[in-house]
C-alpha positions as CSV (number, residue, x, y, z in Angstrom):
1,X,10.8,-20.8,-38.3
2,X,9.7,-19.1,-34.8
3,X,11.1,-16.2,-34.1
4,X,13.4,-15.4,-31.0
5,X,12.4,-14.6,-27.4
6,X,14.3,-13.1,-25.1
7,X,13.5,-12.0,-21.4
8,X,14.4,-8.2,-20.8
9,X,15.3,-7.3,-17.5
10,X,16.2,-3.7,-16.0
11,X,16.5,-1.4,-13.3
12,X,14.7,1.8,-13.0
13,X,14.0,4.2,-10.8
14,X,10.4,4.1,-9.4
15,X,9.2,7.5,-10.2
16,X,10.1,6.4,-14.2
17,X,9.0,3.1,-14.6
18,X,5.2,3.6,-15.8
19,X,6.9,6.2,-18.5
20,X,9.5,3.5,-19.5
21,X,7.3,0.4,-19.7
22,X,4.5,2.6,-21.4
23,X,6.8,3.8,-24.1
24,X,8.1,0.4,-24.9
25,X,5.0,-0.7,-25.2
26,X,3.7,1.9,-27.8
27,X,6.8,1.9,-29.6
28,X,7.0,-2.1,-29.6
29,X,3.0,-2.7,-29.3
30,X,3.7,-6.7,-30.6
31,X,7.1,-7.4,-29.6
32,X,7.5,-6.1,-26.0
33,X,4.9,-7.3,-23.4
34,X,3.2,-9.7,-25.4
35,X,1.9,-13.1,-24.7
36,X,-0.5,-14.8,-26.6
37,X,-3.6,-13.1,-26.6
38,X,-1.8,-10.7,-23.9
39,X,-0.2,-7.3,-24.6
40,X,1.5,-4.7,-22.1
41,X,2.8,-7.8,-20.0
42,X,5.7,-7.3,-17.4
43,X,6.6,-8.3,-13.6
44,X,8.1,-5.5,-11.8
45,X,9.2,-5.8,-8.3
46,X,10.9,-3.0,-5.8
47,X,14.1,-2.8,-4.5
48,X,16.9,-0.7,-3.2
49,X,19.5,0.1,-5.9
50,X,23.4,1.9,-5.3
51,X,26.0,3.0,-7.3
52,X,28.2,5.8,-6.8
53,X,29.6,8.0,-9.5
54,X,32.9,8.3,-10.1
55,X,34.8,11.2,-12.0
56,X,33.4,12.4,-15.4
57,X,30.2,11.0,-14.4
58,X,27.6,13.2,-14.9
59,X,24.5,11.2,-12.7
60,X,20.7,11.8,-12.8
61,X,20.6,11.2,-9.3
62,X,23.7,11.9,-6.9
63,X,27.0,13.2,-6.4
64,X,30.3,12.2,-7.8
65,X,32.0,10.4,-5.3
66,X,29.1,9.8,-2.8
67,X,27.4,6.3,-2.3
68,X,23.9,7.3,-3.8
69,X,20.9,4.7,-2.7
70,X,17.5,4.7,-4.5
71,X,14.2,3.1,-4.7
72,X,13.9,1.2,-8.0
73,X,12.0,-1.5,-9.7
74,X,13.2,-4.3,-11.3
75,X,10.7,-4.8,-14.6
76,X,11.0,-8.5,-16.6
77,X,9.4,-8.0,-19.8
78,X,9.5,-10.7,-22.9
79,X,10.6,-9.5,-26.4
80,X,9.4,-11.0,-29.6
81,X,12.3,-11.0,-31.9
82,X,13.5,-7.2,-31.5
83,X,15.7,-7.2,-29.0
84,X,18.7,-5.1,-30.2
85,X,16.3,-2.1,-31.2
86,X,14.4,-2.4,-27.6
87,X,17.4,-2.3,-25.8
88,X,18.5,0.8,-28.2
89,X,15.4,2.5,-27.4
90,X,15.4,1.2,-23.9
91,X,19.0,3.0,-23.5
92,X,17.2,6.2,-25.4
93,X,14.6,6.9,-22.8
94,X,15.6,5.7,-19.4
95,X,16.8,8.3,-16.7
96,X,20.1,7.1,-15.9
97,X,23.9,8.0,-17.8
98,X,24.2,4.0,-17.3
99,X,21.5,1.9,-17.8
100,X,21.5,-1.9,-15.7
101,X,19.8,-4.0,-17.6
102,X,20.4,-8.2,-18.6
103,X,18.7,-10.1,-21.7
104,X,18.4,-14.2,-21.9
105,X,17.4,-15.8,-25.2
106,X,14.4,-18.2,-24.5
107,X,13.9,-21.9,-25.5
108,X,10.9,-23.8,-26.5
109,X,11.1,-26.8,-24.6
């Protein structure tokens, strides 16, 4: 039986996203990243990202109550199988309170 895929995609700001992707990778070295005879695989892309914090909100970046804008990267990455303990981990070391992020299970066609 093969096991799952899943496409991970999240937001991060672009001063953390080598540290991110490079600890996925280390902690996941064969289910994050890896494609065939591939490893450490990922598309990021930049953007502008907002949000603005509302009470008991204790942000990374910002103010509570002020519309915050930042530079992030959008980073795609395929995971092999582990997905609930990436995200986990993903959650453990990212920057923000919140974390964006959105998984789709992958078909063989």
């Amino acid at each position: 039986m093969a096991l799952a895929r899943f496409k991970l995609v999240f937001f991060v700001p672009t001063a953390n996203t080598r540290a991110v992707l490079d600890h996925l990778f280390e902690r996941f070295p064969d289910h994050v990243g890896t494609m065939g005879n591939y490893k450490k695989a990922a598309f990021i892309s930049r953007g502008t990202g907002q949000f603005q914090p509302t009470e008991g909100a204790q942000p990374t970046i910002g103010t509570v109550g002020e519309l915050e804008f930042v530079e992030e990267d959008r980073v795609e990455v395929l995971v092999i199988d582990q997905i609930h303990s990436v995200v986990q981990e993903l959650v453990k070391v990212h920057p923000y309170e919140e974390v964006a992020y959105d998984v789709f299970r992958l078909e063989n066609i």
